[in-house]
C-alpha positions as CSV (number, residue, x, y, z in Angstrom):
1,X,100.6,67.6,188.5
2,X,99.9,67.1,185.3
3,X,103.3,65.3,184.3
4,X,103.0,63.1,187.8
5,X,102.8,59.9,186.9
6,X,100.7,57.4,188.4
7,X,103.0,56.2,191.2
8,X,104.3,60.0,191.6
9,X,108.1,60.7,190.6
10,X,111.4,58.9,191.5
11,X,113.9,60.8,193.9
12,X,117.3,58.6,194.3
13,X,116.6,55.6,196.0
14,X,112.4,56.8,196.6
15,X,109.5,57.5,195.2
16,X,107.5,60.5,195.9
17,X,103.6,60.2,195.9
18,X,101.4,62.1,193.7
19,X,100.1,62.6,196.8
20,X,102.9,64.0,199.0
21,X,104.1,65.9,195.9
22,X,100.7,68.0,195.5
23,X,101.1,68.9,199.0
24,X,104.5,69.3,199.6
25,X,104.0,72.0,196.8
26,X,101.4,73.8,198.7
27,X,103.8,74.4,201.5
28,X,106.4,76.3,201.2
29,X,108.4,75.2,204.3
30,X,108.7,71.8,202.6
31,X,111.3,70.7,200.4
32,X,109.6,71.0,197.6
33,X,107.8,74.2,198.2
34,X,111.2,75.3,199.0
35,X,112.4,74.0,195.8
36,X,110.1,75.4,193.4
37,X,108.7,78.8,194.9
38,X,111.0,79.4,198.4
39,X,114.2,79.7,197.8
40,X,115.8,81.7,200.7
41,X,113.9,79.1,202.7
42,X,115.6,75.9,200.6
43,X,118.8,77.6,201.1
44,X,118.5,77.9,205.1
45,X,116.7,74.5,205.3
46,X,117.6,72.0,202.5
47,X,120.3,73.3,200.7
48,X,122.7,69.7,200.8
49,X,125.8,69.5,198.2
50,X,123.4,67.7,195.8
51,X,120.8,70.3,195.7
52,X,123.2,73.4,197.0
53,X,120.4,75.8,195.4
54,X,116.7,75.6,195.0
55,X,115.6,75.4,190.9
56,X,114.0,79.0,191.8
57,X,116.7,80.4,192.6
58,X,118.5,78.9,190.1
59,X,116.3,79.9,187.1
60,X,116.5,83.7,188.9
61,X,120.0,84.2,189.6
62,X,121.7,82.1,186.5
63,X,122.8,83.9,183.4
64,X,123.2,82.4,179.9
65,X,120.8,79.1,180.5
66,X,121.8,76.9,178.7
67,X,119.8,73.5,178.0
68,X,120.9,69.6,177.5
69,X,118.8,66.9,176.1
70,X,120.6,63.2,176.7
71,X,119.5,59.6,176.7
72,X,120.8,57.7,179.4
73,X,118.6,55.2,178.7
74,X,117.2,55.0,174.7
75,X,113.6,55.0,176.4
76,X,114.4,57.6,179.1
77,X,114.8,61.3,177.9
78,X,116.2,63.6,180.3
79,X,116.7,67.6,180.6
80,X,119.3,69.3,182.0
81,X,119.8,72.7,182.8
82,X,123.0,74.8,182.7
83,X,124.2,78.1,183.6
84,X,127.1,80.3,183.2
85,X,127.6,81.6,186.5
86,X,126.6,78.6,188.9
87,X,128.4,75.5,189.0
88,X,125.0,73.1,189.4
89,X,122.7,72.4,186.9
90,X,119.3,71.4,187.8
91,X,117.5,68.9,185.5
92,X,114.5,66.4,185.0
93,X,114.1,62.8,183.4
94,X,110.9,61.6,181.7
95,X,109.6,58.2,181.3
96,X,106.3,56.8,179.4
97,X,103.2,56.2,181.0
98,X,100.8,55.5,178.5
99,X,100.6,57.0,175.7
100,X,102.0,60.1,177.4
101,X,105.1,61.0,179.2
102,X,105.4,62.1,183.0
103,X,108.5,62.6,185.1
104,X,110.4,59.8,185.8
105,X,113.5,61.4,187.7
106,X,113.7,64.2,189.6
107,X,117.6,65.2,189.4
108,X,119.3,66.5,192.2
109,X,116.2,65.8,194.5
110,X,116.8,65.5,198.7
């Protein structure tokens, strides 16, 4: 939680609470339980064409990770991961708050 920002992390057209993040990561039959630490249960539950596989499963099953940093924004650095055998790359945006940086963006997020 430590790179949550104040007003917790953007998600498309949202904003997701520090709040419903911390818990939502504490149960895995959530989306982002699912996301992080279930992924048989993201696949049968959230898996969308956005998000077709959790970042678990992702990180477990891709081969040859490759990383990305870009700019979309000169202020906005983002992350993106890429692997040889999955089509979908998962990724992450980061913004300043402070003097520090937390996640702006969560990529790919339902």
């Amino acid at each position: 939680m430590r790179l949550v920002g104040r007003e917790g992390v953007l998600c498309i057209d949202d904003t997701v609470s520090r709040q419903k993040l911390r818990r939502d990561l504490r149960t895995p039959d959530s989306f982002w339980g699912a996301y992080f630490f279930a992924p048989e249960l993201f696949k049968k539950k959230f898996a969308n064409p956005l998000t077709p596989i959790s970042l678990a499963e992702f990180l477990s099953t891709g081969r040859d990770i490759k990383i990305e940093i870009s700019r979309p924004h000169p202020e906005i650095p983002c992350v993106t991961f890429s692997v040889s055998n999955i089509d979908v790359g998962h990724g992450f945006c980061f913004a300043r708050e402070g003097s520090g940086w937390t996640l702006g963006d969560l990529l790919g997020c339902g």
